[in-house]
PDBQT receptor file of N, H, CA, C and O in Angstrom, charges set to zero:
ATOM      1  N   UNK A   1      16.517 -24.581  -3.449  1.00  0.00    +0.000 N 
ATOM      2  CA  UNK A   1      15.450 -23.642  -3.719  1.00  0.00    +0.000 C 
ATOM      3  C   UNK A   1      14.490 -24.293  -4.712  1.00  0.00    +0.000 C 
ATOM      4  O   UNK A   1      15.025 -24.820  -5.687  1.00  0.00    +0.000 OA
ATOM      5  N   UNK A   2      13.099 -24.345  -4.621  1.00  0.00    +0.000 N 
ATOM      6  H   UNK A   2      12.664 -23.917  -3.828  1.00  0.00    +0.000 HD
ATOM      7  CA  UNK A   2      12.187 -25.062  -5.554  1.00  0.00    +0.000 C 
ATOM      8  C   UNK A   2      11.781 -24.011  -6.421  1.00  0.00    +0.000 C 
ATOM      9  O   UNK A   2      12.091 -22.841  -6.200  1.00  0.00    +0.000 OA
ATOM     10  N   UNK A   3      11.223 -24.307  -7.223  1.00  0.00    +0.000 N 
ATOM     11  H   UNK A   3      10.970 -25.257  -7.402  1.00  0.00    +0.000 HD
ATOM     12  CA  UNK A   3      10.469 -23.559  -8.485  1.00  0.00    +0.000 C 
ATOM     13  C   UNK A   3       9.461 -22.417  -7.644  1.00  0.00    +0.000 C 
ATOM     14  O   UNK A   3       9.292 -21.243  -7.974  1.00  0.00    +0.000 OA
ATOM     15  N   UNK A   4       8.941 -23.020  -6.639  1.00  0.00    +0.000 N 
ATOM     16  H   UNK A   4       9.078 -23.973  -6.370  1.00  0.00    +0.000 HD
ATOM     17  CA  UNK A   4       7.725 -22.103  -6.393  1.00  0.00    +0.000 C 
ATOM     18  C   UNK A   4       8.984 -20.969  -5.488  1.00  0.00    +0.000 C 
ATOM     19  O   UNK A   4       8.883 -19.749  -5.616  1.00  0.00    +0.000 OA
ATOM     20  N   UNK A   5       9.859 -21.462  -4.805  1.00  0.00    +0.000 N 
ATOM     21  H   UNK A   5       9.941 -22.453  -4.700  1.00  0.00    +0.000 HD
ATOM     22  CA  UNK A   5      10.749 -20.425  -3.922  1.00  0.00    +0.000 C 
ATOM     23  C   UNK A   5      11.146 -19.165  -5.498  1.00  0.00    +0.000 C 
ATOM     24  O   UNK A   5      10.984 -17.944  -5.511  1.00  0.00    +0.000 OA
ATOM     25  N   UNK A   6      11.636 -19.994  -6.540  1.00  0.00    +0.000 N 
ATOM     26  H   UNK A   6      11.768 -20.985  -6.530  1.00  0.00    +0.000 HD
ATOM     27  CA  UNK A   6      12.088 -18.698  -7.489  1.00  0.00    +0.000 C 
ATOM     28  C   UNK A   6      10.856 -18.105  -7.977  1.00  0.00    +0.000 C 
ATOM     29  O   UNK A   6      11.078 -16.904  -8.129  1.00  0.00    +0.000 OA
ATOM     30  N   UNK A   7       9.678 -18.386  -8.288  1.00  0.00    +0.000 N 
ATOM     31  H   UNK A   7       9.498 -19.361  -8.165  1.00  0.00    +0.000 HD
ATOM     32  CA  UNK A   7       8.228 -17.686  -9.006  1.00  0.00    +0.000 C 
ATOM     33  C   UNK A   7       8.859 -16.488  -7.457  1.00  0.00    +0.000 C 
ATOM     34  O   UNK A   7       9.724 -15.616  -7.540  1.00  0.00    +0.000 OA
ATOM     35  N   UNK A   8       8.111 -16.860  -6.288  1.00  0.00    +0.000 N 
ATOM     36  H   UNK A   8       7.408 -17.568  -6.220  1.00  0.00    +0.000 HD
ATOM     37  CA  UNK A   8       7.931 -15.706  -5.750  1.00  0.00    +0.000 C 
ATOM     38  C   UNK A   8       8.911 -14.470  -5.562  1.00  0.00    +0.000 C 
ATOM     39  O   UNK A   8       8.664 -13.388  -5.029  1.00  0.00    +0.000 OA
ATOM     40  N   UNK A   9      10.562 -15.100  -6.375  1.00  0.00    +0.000 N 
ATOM     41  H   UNK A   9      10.762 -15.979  -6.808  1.00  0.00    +0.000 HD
ATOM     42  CA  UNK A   9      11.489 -14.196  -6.064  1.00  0.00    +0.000 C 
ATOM     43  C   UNK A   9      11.147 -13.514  -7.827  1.00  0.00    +0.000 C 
ATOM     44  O   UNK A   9      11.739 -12.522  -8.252  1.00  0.00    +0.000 OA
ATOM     45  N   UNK A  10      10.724 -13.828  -8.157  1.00  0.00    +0.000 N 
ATOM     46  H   UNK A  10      10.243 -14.634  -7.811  1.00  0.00    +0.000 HD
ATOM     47  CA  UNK A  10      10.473 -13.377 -10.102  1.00  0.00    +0.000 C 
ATOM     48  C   UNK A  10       9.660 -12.494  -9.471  1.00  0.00    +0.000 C 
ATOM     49  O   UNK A  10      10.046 -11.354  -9.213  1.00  0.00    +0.000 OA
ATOM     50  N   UNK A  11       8.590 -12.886  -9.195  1.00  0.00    +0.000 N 
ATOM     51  H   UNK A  11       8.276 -13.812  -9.405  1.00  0.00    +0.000 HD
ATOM     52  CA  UNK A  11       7.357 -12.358  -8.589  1.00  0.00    +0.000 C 
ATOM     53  C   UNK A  11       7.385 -10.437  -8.037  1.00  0.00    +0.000 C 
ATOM     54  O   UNK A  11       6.816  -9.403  -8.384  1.00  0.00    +0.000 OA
ATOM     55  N   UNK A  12       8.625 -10.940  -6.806  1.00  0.00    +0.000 N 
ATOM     56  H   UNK A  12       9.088 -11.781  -6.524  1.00  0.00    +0.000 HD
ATOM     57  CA  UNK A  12       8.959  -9.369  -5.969  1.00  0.00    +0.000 C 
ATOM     58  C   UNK A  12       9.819  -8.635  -7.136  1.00  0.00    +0.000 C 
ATOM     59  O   UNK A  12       9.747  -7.412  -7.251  1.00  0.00    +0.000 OA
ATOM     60  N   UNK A  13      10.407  -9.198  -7.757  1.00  0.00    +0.000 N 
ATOM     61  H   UNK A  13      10.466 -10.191  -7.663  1.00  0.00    +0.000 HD
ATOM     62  CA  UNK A  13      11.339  -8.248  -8.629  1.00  0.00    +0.000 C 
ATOM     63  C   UNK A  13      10.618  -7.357  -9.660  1.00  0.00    +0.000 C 
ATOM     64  O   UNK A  13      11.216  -6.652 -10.473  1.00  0.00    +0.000 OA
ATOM     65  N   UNK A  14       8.974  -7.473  -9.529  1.00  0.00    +0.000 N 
ATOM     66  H   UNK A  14       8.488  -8.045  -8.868  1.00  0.00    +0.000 HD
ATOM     67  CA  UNK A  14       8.305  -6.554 -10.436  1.00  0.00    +0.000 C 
ATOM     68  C   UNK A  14       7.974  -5.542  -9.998  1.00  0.00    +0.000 C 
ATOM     69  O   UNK A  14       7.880  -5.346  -8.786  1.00  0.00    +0.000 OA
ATOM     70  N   UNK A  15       7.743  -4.734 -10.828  1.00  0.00    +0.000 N 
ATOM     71  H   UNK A  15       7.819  -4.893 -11.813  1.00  0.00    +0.000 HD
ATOM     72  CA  UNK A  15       7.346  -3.026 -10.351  1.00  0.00    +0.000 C 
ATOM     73  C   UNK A  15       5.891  -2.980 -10.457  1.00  0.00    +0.000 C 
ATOM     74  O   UNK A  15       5.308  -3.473 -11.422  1.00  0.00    +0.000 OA
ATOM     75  N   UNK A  16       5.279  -2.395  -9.479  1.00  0.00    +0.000 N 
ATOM     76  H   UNK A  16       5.753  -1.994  -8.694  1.00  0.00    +0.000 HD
ATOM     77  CA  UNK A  16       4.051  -2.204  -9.079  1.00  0.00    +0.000 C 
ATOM     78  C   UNK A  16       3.107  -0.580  -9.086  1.00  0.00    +0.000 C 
ATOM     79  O   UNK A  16       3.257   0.022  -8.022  1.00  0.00    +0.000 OA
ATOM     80  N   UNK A  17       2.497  -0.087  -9.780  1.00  0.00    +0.000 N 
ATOM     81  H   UNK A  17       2.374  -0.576 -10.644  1.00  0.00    +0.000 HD
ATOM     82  CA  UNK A  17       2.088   1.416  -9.780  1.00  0.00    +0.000 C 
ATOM     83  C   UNK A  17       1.375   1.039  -8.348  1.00  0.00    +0.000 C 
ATOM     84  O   UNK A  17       1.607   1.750  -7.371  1.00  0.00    +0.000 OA
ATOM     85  N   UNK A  18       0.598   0.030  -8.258  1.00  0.00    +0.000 N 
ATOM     86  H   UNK A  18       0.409  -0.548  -9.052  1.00  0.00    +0.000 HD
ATOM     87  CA  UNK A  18      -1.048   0.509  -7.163  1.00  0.00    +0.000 C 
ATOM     88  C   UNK A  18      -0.628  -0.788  -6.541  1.00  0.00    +0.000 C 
ATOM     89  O   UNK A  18      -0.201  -1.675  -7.280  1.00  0.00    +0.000 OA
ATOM     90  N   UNK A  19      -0.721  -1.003  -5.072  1.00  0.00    +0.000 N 
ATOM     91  H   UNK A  19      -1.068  -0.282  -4.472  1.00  0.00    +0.000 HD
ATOM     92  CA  UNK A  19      -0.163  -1.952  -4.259  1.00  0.00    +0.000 C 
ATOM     93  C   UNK A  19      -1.605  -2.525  -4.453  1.00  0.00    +0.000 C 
ATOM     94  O   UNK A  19      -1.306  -3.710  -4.604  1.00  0.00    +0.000 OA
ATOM     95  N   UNK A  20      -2.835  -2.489  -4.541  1.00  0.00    +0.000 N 
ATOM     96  H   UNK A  20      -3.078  -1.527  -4.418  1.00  0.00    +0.000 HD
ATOM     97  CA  UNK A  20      -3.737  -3.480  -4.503  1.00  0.00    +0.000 C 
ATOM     98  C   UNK A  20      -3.849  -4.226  -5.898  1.00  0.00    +0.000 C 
ATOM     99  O   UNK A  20      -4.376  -5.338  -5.860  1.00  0.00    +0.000 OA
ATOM    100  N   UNK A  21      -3.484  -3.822  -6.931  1.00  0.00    +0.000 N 
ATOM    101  H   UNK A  21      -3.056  -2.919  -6.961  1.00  0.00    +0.000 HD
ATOM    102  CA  UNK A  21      -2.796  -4.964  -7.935  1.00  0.00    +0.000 C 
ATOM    103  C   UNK A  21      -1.823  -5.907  -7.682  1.00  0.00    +0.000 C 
ATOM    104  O   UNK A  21      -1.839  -7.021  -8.205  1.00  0.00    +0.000 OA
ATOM    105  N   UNK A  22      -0.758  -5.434  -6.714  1.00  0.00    +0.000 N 
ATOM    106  H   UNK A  22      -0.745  -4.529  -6.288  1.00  0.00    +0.000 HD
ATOM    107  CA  UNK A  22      -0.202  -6.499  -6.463  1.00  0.00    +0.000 C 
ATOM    108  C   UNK A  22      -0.876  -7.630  -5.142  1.00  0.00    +0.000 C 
ATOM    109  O   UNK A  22      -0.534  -8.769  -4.825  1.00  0.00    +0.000 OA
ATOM    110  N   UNK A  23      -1.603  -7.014  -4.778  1.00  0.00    +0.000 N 
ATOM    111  H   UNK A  23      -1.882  -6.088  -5.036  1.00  0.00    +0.000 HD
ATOM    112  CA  UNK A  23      -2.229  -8.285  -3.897  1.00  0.00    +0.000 C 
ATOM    113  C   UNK A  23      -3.232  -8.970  -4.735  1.00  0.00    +0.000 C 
ATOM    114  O   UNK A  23      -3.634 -10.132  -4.668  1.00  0.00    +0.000 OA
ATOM    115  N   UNK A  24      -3.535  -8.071  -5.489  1.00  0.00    +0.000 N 
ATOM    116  H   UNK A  24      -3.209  -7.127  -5.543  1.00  0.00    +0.000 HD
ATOM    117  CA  UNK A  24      -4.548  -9.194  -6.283  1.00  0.00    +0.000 C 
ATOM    118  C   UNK A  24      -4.079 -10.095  -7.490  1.00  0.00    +0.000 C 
ATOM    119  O   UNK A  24      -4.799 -10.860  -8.132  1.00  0.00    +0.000 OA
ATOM    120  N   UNK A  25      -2.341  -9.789  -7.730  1.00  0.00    +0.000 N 
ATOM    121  H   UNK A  25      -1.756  -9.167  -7.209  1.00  0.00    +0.000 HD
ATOM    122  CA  UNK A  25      -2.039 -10.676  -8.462  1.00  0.00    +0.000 C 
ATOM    123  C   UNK A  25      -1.334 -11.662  -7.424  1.00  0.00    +0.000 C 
ATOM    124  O   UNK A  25      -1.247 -12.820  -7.832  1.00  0.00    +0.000 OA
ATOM    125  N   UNK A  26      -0.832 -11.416  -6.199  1.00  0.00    +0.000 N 
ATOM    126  H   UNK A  26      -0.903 -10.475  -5.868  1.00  0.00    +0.000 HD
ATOM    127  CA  UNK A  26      -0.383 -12.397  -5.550  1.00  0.00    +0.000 C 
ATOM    128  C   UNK A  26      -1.349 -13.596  -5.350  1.00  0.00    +0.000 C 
ATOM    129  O   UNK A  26      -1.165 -14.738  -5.773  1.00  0.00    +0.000 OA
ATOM    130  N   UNK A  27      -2.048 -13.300  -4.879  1.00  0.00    +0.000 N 
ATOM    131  H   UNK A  27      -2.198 -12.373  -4.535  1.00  0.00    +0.000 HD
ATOM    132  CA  UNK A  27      -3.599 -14.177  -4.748  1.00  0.00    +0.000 C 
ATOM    133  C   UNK A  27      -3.967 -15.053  -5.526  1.00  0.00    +0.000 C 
ATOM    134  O   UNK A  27      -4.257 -16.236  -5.347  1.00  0.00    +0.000 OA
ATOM    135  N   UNK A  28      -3.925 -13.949  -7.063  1.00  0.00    +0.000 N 
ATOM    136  H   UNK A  28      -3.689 -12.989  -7.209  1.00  0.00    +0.000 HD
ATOM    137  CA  UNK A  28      -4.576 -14.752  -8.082  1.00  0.00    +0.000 C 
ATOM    138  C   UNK A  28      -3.384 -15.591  -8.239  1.00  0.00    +0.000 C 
ATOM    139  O   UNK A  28      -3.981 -16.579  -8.669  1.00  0.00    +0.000 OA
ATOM    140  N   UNK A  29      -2.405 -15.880  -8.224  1.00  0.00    +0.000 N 
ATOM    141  H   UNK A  29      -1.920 -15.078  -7.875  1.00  0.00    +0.000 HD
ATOM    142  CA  UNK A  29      -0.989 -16.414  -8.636  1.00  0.00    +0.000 C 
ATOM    143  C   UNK A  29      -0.979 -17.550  -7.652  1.00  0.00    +0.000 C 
ATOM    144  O   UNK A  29      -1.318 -18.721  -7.827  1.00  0.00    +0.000 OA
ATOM    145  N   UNK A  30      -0.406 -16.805  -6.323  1.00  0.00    +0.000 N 
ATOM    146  H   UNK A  30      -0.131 -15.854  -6.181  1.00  0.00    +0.000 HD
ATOM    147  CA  UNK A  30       0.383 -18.002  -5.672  1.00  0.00    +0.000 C 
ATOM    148  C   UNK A  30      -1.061 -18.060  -4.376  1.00  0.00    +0.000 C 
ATOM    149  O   UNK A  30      -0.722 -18.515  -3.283  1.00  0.00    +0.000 OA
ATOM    150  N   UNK A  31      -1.951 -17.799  -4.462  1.00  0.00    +0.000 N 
ATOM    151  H   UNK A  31      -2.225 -17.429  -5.350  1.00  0.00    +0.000 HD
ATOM    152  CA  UNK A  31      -3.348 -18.408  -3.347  1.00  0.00    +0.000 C 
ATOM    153  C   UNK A  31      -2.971 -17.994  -2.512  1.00  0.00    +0.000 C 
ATOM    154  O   UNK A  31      -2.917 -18.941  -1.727  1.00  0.00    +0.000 OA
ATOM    155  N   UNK A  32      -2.439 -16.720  -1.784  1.00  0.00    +0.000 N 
ATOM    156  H   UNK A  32      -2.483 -15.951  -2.421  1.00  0.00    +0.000 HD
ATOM    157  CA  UNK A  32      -1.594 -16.052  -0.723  1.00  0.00    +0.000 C 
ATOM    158  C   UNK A  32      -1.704 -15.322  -0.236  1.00  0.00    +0.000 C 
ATOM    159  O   UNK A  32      -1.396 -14.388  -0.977  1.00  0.00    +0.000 OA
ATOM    160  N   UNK A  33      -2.103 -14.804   1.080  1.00  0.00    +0.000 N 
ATOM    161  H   UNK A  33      -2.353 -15.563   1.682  1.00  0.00    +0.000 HD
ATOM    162  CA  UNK A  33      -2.383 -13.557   1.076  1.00  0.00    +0.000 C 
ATOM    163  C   UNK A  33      -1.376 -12.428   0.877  1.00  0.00    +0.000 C 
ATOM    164  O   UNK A  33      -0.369 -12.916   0.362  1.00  0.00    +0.000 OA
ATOM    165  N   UNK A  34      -1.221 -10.953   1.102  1.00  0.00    +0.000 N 
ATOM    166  H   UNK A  34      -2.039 -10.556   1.520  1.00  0.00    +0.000 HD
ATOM    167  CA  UNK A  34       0.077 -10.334   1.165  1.00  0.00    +0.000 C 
ATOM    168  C   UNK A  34       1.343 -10.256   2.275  1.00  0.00    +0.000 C 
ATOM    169  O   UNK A  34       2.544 -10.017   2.150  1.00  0.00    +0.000 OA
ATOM    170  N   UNK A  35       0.657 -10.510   3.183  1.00  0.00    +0.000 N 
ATOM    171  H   UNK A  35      -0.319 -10.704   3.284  1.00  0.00    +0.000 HD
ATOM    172  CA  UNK A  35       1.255 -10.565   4.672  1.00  0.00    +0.000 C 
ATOM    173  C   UNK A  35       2.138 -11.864   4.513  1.00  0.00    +0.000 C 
ATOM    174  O   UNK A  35       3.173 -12.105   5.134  1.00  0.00    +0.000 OA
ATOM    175  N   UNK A  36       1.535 -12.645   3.572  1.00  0.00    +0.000 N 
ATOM    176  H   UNK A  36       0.695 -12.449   3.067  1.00  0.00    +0.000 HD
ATOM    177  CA  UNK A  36       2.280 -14.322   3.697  1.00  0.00    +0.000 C 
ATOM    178  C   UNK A  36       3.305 -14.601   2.883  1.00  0.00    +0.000 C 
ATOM    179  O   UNK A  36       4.407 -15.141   2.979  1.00  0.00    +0.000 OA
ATOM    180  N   UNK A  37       2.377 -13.878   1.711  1.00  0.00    +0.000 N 
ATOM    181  H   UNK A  37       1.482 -13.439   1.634  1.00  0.00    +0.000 HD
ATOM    182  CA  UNK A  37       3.590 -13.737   0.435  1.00  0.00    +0.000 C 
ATOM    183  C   UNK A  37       5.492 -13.211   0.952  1.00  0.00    +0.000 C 
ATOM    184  O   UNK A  37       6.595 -13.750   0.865  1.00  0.00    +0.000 OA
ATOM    185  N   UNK A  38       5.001 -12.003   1.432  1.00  0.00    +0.000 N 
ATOM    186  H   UNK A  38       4.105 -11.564   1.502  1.00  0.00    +0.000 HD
ATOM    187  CA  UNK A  38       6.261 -10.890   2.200  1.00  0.00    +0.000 C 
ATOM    188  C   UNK A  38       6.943 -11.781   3.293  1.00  0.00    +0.000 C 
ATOM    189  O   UNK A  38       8.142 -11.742   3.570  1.00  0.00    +0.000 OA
ATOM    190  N   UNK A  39       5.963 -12.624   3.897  1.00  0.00    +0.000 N 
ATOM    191  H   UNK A  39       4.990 -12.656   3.673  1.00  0.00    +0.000 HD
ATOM    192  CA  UNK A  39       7.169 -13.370   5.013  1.00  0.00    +0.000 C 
ATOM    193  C   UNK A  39       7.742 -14.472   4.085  1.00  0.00    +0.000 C 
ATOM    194  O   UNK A  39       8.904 -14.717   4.408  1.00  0.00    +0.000 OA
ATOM    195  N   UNK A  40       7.301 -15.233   3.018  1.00  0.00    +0.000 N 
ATOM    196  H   UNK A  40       6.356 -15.034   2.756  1.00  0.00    +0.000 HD
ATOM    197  CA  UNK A  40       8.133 -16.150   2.256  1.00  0.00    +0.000 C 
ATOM    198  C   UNK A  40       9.001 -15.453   1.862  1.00  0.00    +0.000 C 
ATOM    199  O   UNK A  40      10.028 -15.565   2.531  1.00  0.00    +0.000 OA
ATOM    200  N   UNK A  41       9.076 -14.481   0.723  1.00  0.00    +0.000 N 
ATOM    201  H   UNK A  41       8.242 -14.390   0.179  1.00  0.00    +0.000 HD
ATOM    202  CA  UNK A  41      10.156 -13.539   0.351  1.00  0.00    +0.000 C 
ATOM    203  C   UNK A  41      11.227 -13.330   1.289  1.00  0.00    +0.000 C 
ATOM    204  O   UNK A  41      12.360 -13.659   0.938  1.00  0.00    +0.000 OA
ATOM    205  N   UNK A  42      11.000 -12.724   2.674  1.00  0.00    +0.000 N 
ATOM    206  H   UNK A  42      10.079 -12.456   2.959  1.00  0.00    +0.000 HD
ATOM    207  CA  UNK A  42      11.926 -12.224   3.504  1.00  0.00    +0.000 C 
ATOM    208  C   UNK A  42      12.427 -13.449   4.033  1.00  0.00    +0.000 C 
ATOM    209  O   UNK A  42      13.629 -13.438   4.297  1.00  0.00    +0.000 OA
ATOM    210  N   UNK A  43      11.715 -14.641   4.281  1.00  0.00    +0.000 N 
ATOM    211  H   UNK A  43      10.738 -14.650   4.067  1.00  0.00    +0.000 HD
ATOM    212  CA  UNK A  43      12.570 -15.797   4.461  1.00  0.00    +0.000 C 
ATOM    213  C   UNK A  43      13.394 -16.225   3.791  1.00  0.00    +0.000 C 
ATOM    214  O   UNK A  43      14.518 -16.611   4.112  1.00  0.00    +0.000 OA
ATOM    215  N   UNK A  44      12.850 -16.191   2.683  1.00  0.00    +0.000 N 
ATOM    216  H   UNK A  44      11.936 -15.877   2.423  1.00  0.00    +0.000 HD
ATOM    217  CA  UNK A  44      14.174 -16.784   1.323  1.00  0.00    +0.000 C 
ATOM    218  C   UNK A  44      15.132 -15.765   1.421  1.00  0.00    +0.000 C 
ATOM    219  O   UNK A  44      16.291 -16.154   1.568  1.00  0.00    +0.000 OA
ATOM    220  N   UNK A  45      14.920 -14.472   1.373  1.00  0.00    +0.000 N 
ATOM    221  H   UNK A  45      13.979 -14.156   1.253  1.00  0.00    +0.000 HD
ATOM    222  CA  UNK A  45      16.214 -13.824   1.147  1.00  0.00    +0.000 C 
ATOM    223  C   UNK A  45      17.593 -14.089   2.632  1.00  0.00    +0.000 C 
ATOM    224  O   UNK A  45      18.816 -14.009   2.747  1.00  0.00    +0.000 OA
ATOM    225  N   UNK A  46      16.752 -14.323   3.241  1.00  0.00    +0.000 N 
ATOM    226  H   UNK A  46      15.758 -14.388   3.148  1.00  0.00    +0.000 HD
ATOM    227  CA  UNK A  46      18.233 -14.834   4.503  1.00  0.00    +0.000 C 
ATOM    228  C   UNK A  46      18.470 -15.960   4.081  1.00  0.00    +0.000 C 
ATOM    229  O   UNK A  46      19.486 -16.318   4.676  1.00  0.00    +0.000 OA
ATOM    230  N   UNK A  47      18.062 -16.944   3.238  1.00  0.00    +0.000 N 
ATOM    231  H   UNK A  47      17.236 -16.653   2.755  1.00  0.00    +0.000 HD
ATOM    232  CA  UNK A  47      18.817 -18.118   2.616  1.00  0.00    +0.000 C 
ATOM    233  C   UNK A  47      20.177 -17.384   1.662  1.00  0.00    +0.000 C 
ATOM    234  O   UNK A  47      20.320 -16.194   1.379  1.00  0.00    +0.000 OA
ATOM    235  N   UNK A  48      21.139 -18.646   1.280  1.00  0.00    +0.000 N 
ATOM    236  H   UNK A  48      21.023 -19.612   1.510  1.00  0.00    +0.000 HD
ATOM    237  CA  UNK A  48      22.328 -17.833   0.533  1.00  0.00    +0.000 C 
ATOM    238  C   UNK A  48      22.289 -18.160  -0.565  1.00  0.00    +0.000 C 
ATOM    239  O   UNK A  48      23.278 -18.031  -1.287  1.00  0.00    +0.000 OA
ATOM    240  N   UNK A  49      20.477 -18.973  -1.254  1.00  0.00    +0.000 N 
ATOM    241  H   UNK A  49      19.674 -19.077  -0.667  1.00  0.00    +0.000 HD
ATOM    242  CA  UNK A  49      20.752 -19.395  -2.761  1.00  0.00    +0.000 C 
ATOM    243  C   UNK A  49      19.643 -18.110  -3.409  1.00  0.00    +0.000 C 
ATOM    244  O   UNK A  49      19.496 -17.919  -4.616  1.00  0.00    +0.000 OA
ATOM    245  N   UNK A  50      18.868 -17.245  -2.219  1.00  0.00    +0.000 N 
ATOM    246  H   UNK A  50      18.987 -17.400  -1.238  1.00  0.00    +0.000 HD
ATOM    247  CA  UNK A  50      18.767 -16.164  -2.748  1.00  0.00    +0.000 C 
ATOM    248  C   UNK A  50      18.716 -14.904  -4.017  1.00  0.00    +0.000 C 
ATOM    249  O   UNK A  50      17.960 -14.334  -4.804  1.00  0.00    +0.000 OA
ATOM    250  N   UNK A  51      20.479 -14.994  -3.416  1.00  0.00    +0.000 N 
ATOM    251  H   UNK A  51      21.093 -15.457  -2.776  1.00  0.00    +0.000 HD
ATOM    252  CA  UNK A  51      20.840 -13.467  -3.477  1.00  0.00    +0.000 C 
ATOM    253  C   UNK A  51      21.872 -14.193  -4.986  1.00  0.00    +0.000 C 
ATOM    254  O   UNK A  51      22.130 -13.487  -5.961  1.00  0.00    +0.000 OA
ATOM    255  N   UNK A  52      22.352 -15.752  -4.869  1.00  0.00    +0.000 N 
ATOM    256  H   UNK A  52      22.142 -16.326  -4.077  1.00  0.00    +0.000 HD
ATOM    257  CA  UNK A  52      22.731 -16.321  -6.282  1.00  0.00    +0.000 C 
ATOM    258  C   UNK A  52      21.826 -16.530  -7.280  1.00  0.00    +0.000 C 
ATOM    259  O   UNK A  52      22.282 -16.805  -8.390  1.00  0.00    +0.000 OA
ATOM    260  N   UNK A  53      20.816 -16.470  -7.155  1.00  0.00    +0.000 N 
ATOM    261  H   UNK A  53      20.446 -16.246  -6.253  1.00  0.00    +0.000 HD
ATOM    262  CA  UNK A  53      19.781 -16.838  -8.144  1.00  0.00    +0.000 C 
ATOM    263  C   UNK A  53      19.348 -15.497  -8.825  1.00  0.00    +0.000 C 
ATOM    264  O   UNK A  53      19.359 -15.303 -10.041  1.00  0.00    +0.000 OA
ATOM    265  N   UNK A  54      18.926 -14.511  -7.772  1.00  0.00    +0.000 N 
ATOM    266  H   UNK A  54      18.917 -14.668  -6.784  1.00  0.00    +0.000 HD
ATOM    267  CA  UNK A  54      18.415 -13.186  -8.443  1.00  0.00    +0.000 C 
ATOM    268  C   UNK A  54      19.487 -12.118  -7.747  1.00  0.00    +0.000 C 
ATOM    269  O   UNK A  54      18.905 -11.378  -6.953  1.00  0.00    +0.000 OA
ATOM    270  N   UNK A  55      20.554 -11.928  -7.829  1.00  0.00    +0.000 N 
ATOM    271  H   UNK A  55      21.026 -12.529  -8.474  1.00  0.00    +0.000 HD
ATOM    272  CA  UNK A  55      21.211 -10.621  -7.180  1.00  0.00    +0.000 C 
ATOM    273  C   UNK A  55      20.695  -9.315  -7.216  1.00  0.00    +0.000 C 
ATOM    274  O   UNK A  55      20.324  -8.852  -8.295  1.00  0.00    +0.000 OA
ATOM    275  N   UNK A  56      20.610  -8.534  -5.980  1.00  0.00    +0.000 N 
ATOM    276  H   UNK A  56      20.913  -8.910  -5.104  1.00  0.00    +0.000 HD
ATOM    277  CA  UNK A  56      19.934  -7.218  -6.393  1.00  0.00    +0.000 C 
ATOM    278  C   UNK A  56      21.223  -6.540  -6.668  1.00  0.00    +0.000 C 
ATOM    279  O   UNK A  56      21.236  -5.372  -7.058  1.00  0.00    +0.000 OA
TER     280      UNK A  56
């Protein structure tokens, strides 16, 4: 798992009031749109270093 794979798992583990803050910090952050961001996330989480790194 690289540094940028854990930012975006740091990243989802935050709480959000207004979903267009979080696209506009995804953006401003990782240059991403939201649609892209969510498929990296959901990819990593079917990896098994995942769910060792950040357990929900």
């Amino acid at each position: 798992m690289t540094d940028d794979d854990r930012a975006l798992l740091d990243f989802a583990d935050k709480q959000w009031r207004y979903a267009g803050n979080q696209a506009d910090a995804i953006m401003a952050q990782f240059g991403i749109s939201v649609t892209r961001y969510w498929q990296r996330v959901n990819r990593l989480l079917d990896t098994e270093e995942a769910p060792a790194y950040n357990p929900v």
